[in-house]
Backbone atoms as SQL, in Angstrom:
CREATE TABLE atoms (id INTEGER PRIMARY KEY, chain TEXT, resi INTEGER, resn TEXT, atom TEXT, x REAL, y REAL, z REAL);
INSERT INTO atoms VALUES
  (1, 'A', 1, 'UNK', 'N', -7.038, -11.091, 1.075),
  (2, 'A', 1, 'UNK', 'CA', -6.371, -9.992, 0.425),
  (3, 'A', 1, 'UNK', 'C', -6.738, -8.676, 1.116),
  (4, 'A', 2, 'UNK', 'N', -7.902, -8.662, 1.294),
  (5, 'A', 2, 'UNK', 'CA', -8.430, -7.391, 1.764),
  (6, 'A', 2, 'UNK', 'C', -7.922, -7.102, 3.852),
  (7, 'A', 3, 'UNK', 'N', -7.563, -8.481, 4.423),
  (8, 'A', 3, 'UNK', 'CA', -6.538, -8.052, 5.200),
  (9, 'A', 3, 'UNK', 'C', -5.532, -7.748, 5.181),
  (10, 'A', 4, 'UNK', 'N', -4.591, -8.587, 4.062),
  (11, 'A', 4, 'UNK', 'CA', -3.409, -7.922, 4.030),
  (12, 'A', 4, 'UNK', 'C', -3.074, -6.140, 3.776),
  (13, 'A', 5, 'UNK', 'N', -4.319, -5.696, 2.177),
  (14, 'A', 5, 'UNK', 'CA', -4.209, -4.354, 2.314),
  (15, 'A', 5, 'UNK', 'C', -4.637, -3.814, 3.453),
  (16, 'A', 6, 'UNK', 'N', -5.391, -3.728, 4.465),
  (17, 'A', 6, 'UNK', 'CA', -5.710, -2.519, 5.593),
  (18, 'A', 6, 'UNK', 'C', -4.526, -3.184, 6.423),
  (19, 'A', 7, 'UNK', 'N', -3.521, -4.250, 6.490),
  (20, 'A', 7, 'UNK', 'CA', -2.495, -4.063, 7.076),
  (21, 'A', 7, 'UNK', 'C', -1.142, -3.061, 7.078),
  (22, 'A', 8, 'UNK', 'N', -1.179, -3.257, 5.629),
  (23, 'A', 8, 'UNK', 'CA', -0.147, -2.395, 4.857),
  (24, 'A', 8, 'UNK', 'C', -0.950, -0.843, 4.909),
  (25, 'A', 9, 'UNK', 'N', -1.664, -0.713, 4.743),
  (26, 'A', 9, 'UNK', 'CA', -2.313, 0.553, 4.775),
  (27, 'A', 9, 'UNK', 'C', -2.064, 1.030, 6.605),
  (28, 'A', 10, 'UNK', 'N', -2.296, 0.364, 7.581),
  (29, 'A', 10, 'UNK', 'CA', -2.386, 0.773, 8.533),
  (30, 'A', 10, 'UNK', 'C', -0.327, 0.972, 8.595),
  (31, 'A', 11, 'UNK', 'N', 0.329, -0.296, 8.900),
  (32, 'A', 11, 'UNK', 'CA', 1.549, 0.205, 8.405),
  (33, 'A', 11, 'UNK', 'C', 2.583, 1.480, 7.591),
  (34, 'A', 12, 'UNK', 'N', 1.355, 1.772, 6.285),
  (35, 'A', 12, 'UNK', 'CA', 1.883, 2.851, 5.889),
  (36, 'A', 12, 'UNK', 'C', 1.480, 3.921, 6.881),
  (37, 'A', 13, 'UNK', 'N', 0.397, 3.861, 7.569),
  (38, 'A', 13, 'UNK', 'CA', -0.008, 5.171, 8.366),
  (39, 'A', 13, 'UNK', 'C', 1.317, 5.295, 9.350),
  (40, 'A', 14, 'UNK', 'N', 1.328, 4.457, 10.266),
  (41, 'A', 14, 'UNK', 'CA', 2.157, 3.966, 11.075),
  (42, 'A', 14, 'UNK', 'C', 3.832, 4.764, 11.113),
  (43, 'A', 15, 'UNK', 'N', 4.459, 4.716, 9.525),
  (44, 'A', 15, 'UNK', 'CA', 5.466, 4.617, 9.668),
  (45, 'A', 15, 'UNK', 'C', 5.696, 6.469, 8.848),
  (46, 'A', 16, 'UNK', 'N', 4.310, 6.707, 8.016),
  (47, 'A', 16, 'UNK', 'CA', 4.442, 8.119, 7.743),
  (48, 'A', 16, 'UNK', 'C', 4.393, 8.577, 8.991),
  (49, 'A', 17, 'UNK', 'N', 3.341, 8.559, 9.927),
  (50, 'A', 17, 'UNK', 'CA', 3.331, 8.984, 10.834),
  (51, 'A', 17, 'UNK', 'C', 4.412, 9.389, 12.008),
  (52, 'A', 18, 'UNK', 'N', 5.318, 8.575, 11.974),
  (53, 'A', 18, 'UNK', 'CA', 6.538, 8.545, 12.569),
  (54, 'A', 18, 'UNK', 'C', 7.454, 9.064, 11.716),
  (55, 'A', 19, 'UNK', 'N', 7.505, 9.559, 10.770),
  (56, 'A', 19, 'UNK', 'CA', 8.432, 10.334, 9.968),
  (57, 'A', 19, 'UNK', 'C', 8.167, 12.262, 10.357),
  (58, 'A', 20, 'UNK', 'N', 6.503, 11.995, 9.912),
  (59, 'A', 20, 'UNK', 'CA', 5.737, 13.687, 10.553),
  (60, 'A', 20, 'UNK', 'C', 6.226, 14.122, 11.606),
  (61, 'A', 21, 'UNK', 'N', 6.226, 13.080, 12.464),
  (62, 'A', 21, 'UNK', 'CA', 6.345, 13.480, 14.326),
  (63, 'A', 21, 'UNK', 'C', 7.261, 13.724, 14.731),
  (64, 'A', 22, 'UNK', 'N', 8.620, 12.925, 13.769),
  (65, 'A', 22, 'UNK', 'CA', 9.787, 13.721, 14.493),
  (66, 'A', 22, 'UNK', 'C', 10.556, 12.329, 14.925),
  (67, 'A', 23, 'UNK', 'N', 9.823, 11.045, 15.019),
  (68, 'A', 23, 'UNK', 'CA', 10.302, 9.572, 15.493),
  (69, 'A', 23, 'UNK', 'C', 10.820, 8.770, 14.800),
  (70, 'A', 24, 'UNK', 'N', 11.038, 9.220, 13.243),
  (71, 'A', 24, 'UNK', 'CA', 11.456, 8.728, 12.650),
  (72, 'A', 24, 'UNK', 'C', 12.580, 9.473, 11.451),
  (73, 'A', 25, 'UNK', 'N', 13.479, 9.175, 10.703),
  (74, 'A', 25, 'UNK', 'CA', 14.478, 10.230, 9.559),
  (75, 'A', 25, 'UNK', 'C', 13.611, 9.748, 8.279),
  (76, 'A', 26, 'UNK', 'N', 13.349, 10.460, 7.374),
  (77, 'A', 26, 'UNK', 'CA', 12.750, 10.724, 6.020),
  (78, 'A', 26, 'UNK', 'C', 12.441, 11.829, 5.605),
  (79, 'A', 27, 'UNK', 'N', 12.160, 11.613, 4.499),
  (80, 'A', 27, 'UNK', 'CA', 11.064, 13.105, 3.853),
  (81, 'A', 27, 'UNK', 'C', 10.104, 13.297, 4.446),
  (82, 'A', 28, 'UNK', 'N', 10.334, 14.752, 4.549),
  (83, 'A', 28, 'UNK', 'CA', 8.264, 14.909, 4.839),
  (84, 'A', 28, 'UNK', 'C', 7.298, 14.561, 3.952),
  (85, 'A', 29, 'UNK', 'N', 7.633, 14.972, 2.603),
  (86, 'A', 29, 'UNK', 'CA', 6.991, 14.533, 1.704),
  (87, 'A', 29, 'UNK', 'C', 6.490, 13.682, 1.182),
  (88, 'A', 30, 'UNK', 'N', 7.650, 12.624, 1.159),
  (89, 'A', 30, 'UNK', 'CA', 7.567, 11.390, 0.962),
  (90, 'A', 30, 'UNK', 'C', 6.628, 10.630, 2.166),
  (91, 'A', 31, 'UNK', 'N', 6.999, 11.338, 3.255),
  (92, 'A', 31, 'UNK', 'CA', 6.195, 10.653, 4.650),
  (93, 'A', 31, 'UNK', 'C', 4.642, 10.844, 4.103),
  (94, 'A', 32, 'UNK', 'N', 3.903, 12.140, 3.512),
  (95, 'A', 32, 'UNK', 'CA', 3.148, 12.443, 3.535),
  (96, 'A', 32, 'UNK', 'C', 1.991, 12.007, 1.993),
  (97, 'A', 33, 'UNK', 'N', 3.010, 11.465, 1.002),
  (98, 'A', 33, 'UNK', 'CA', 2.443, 10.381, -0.095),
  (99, 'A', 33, 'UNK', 'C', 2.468, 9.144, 0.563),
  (100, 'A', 34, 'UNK', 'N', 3.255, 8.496, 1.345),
  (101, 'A', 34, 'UNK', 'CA', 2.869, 7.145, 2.038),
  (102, 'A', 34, 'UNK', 'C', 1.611, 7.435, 2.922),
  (103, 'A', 35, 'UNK', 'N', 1.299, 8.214, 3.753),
  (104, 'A', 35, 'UNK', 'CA', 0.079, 8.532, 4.745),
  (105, 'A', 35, 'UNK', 'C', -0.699, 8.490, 3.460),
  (106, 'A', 36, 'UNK', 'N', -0.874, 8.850, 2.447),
  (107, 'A', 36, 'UNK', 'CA', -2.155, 8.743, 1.100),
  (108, 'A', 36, 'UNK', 'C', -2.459, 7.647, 1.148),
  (109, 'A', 37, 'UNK', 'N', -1.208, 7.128, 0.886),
  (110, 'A', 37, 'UNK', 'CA', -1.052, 5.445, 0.382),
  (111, 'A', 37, 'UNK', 'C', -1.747, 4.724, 1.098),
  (112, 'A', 38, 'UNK', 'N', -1.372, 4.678, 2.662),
  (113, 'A', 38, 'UNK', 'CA', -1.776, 3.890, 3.923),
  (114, 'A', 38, 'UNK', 'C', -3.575, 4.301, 3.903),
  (115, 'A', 39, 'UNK', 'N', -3.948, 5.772, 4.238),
  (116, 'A', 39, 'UNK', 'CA', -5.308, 5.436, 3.721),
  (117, 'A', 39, 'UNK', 'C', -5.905, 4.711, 2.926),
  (118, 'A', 40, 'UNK', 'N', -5.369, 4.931, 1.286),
  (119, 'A', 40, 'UNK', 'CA', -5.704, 4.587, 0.546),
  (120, 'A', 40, 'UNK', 'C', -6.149, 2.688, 0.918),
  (121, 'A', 41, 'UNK', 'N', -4.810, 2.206, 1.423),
  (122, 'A', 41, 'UNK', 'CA', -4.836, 0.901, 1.619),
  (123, 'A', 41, 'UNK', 'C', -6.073, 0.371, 2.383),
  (124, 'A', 42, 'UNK', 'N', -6.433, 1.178, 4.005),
  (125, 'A', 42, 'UNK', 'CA', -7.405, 0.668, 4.593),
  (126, 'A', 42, 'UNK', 'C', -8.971, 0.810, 4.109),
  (127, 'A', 43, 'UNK', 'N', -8.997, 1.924, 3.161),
  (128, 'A', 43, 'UNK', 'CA', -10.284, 1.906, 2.643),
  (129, 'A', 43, 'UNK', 'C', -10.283, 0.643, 1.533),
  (130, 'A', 44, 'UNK', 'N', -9.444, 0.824, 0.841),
  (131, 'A', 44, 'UNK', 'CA', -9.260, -0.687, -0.291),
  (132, 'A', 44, 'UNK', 'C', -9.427, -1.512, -0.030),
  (133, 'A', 45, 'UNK', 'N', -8.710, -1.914, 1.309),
  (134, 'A', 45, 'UNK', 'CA', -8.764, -3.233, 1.937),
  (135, 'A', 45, 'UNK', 'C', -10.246, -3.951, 2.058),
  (136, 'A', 46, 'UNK', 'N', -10.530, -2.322, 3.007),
  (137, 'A', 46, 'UNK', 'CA', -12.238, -2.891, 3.402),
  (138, 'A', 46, 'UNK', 'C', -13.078, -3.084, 2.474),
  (139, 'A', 47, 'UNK', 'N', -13.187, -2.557, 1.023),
  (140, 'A', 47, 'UNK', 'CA', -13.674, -2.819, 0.177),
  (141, 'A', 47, 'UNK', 'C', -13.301, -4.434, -0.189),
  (142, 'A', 48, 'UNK', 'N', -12.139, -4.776, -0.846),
  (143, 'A', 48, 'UNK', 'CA', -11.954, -5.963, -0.930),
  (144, 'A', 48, 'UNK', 'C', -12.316, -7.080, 0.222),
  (145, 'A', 49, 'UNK', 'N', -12.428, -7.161, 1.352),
  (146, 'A', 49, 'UNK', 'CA', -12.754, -7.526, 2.865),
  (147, 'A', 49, 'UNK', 'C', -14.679, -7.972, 2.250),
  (148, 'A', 50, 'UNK', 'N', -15.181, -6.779, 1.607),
  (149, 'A', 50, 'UNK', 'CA', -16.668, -7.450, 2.026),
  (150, 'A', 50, 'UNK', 'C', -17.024, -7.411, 0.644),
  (151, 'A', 51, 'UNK', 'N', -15.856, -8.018, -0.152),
  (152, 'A', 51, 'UNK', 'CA', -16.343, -8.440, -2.073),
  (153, 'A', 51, 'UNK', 'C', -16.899, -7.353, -3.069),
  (154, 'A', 52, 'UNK', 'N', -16.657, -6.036, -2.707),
  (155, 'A', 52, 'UNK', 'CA', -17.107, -4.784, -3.110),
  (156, 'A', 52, 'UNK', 'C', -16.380, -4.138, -4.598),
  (157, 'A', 53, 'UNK', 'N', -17.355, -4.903, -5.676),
  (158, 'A', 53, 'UNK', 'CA', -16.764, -4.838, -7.066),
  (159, 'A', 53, 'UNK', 'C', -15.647, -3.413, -7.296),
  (160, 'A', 54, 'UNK', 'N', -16.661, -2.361, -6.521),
  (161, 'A', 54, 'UNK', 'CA', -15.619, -0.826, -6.727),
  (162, 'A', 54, 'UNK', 'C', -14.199, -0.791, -6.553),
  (163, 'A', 55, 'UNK', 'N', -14.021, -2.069, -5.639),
  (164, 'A', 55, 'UNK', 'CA', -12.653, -1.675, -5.124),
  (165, 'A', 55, 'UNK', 'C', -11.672, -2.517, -5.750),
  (166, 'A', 56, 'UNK', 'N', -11.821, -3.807, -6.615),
  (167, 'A', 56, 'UNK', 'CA', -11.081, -4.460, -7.211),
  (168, 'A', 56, 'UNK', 'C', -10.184, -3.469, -8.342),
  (169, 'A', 57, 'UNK', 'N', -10.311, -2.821, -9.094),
  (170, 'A', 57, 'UNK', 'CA', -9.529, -2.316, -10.203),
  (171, 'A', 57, 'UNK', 'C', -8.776, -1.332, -9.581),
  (172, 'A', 58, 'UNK', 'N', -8.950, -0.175, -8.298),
  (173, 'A', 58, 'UNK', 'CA', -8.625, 0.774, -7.788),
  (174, 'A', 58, 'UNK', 'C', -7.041, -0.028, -6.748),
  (175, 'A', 59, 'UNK', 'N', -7.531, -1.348, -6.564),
  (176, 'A', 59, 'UNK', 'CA', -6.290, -1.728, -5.877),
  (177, 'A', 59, 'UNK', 'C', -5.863, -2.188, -6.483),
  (178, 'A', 60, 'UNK', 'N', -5.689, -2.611, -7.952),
  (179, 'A', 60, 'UNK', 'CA', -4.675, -3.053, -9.120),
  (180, 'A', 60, 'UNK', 'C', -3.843, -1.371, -8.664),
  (181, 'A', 61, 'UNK', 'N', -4.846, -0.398, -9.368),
  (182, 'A', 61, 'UNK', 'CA', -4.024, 0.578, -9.817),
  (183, 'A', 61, 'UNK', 'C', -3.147, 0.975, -8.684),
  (184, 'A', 62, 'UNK', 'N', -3.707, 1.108, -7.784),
  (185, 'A', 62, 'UNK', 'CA', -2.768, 2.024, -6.133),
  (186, 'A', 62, 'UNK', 'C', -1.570, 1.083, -6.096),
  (187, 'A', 63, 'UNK', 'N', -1.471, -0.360, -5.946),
  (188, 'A', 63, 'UNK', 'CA', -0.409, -1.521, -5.982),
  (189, 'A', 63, 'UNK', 'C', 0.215, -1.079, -6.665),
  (190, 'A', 64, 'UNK', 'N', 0.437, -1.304, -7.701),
  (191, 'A', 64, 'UNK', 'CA', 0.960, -0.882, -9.229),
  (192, 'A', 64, 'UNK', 'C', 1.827, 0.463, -9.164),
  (193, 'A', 65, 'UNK', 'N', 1.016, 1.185, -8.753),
  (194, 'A', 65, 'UNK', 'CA', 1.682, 2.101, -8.400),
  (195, 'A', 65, 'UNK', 'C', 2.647, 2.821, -7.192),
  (196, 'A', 66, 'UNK', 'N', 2.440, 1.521, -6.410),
  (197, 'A', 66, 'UNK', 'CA', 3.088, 1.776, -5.213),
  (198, 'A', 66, 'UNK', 'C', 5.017, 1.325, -5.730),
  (199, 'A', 67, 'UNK', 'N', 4.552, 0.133, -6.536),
  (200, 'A', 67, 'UNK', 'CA', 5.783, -0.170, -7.271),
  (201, 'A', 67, 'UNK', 'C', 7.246, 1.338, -6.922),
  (202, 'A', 68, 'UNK', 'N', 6.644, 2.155, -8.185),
  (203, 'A', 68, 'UNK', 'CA', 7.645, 3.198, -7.973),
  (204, 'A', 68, 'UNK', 'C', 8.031, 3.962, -6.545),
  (205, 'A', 69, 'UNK', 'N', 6.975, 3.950, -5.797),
  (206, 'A', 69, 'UNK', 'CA', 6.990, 4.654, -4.194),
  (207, 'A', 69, 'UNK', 'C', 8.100, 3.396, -3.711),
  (208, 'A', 70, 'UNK', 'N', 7.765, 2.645, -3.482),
  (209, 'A', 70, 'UNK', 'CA', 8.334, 1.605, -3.051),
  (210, 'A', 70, 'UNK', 'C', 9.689, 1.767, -3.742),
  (211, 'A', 71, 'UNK', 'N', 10.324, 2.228, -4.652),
  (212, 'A', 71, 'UNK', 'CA', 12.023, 2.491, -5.124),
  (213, 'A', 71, 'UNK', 'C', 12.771, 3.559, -4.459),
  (214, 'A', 72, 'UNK', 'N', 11.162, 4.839, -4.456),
  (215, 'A', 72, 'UNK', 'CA', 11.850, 5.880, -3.978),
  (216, 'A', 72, 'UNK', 'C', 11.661, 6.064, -2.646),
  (217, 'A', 73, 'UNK', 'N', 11.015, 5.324, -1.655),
  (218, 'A', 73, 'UNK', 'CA', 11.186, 4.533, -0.312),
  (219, 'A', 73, 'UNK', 'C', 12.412, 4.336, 0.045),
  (220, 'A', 74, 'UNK', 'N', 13.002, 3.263, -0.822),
  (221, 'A', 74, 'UNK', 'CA', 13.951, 2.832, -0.276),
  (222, 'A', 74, 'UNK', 'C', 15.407, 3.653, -0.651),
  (223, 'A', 75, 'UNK', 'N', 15.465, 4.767, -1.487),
  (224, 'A', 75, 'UNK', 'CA', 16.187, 5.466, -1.759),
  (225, 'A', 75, 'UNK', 'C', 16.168, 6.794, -0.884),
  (226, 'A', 76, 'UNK', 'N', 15.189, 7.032, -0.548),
  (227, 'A', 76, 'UNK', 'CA', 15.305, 8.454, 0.480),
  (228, 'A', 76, 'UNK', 'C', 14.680, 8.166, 1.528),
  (229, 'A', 77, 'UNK', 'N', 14.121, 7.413, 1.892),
  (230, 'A', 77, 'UNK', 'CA', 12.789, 7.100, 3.185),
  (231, 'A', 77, 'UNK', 'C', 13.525, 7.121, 4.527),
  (232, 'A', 78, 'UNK', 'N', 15.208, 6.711, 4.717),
  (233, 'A', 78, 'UNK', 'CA', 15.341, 6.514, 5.819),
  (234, 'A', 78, 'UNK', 'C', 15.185, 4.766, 6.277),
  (235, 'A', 79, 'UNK', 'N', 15.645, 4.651, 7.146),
  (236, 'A', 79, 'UNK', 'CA', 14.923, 3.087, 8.285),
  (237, 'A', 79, 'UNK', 'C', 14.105, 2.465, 7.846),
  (238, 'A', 80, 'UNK', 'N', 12.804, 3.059, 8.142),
  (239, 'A', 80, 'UNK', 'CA', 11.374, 2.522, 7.934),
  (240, 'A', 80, 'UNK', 'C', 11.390, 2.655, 6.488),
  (241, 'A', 81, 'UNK', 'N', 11.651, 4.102, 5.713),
  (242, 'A', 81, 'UNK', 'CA', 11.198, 3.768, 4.363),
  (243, 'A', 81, 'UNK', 'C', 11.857, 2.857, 3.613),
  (244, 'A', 82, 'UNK', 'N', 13.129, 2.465, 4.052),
  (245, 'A', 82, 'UNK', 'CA', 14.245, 1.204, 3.322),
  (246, 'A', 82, 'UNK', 'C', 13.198, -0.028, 3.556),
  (247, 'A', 83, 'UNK', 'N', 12.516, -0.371, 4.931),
  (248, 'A', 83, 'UNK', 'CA', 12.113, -1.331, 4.908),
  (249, 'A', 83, 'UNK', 'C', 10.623, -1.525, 4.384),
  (250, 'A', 84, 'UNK', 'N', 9.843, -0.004, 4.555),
  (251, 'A', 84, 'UNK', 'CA', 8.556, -0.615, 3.647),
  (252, 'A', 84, 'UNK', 'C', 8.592, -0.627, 2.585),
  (253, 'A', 85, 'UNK', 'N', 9.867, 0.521, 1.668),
  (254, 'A', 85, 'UNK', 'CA', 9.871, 0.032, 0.213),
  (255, 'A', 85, 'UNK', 'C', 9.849, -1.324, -0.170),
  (256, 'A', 86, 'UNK', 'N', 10.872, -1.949, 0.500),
  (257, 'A', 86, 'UNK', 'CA', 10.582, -3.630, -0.254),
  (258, 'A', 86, 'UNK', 'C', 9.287, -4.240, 0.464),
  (259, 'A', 87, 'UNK', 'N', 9.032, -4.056, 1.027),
  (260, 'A', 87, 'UNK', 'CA', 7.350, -4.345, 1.163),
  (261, 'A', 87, 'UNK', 'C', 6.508, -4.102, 0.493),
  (262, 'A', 88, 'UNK', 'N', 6.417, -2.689, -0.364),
  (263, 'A', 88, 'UNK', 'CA', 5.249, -1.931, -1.122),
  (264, 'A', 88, 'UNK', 'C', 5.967, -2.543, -2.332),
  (265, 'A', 89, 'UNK', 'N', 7.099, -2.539, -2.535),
  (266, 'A', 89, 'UNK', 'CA', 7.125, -3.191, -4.119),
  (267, 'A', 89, 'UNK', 'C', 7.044, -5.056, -4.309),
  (268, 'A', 90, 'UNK', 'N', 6.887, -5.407, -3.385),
  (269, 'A', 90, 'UNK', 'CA', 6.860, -7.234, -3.418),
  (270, 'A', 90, 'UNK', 'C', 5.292, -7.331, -3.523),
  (271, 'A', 91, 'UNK', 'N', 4.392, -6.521, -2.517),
  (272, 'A', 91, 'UNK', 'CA', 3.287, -6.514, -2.366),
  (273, 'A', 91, 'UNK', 'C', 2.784, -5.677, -3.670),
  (274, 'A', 92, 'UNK', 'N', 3.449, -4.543, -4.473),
  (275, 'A', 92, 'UNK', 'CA', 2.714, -3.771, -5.485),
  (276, 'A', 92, 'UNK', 'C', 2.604, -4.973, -6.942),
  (277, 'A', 93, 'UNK', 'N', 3.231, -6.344, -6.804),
  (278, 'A', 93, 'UNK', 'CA', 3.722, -7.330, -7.762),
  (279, 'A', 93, 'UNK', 'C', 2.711, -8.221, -7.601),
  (280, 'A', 94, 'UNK', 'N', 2.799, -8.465, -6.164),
  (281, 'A', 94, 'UNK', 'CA', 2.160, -9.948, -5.596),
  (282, 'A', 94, 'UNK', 'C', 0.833, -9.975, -5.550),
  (283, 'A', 95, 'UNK', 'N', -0.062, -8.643, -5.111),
  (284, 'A', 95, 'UNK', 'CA', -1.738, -8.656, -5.108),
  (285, 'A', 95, 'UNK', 'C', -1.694, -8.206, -6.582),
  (286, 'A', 96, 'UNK', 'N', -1.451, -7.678, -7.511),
  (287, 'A', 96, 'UNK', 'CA', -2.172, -7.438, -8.965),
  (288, 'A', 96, 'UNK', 'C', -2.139, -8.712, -9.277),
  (289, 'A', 97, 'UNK', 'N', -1.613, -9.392, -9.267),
  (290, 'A', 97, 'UNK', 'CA', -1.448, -10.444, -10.106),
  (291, 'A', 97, 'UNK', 'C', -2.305, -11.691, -9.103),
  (292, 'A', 98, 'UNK', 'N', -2.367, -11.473, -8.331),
  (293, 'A', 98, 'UNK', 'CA', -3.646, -12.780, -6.978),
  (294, 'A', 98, 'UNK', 'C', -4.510, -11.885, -8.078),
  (295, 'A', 99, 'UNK', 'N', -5.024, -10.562, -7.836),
  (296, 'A', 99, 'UNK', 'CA', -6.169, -9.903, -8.204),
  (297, 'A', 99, 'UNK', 'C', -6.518, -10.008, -9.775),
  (298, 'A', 100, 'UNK', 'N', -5.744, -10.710, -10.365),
  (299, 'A', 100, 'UNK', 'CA', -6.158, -10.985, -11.781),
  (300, 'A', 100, 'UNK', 'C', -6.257, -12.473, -12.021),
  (301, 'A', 101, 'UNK', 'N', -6.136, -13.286, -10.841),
  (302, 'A', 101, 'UNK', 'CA', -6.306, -14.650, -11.100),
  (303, 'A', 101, 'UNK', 'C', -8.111, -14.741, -10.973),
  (304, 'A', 102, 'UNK', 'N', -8.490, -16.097, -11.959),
  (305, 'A', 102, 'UNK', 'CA', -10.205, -16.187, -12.203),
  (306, 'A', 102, 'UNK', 'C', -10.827, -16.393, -10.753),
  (307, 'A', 103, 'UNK', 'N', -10.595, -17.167, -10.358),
  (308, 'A', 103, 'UNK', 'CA', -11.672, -16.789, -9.073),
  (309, 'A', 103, 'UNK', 'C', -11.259, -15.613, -8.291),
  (310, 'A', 104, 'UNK', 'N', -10.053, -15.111, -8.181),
  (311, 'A', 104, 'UNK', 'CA', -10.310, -13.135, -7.504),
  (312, 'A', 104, 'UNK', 'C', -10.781, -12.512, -8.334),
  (313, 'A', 105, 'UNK', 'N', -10.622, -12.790, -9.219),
  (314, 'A', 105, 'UNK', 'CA', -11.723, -11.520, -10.697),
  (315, 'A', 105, 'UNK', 'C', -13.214, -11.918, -10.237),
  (316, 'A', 106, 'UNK', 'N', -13.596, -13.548, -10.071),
  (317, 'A', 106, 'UNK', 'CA', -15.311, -13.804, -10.250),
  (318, 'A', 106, 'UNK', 'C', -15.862, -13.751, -8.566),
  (319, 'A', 107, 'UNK', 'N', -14.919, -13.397, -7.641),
  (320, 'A', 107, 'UNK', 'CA', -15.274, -12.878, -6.737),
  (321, 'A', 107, 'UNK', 'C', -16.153, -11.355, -6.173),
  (322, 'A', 108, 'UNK', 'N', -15.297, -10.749, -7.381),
  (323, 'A', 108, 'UNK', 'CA', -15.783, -9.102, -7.288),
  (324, 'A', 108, 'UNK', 'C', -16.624, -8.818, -8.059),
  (325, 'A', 109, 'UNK', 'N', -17.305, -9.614, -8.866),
  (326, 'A', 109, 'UNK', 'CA', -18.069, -9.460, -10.316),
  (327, 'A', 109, 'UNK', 'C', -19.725, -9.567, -9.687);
């Protein structure tokens, strides 16, 4: 799990990044809550990566919440944001719910 988030996290860097620079069509704005996001992801990740209780509930919530980013992704984002929205919302569904199954809960405990 904790690879997949610093993937998506590096991805989100990736594709805000290319919105900032000029290489890509989107919001700036929007470019610039996904660059949160994408941090957000690689620090999460690495937490989850080496079983680090802190980081289990913080990547329910960021997922979860990527849900809505992930709508308005694919509604204003452009290219890239059409395509990581359905990424951030399959993935904002798919790890809460790994992350609430008993052995990913008695992993982080």
């Amino acid at each position: 799990m904790g690879v997949i988030a610093i993937a998506g996290g590096l991805l989100s860097l990736f594709g805000g990044g290319s919105v900032l620079s000029g290489m890509a069509s989107g919001s700036s704005l929007l470019a610039v809550i996904v660059v949160i996001f994408g941090v957000l992801g690689v620090v999460l990740g690495a937490g989850l990566l080496g079983g680090m209780s802190w980081a289990w509930m913080p990547t329910i919530i960021v997922y979860v919440l990527s849900i809505p980013l992930g709508i308005v992704e694919i509604l204003y984002g452009g290219m890239i944001g059409g395509i990581g929205g359905v990424i951030r919302i399959v993935a904002g569904i798919v790890i809460p719910l790994y992350l609430f199954r008993p052995n990913a809960k008695a992993f982080f405990k």
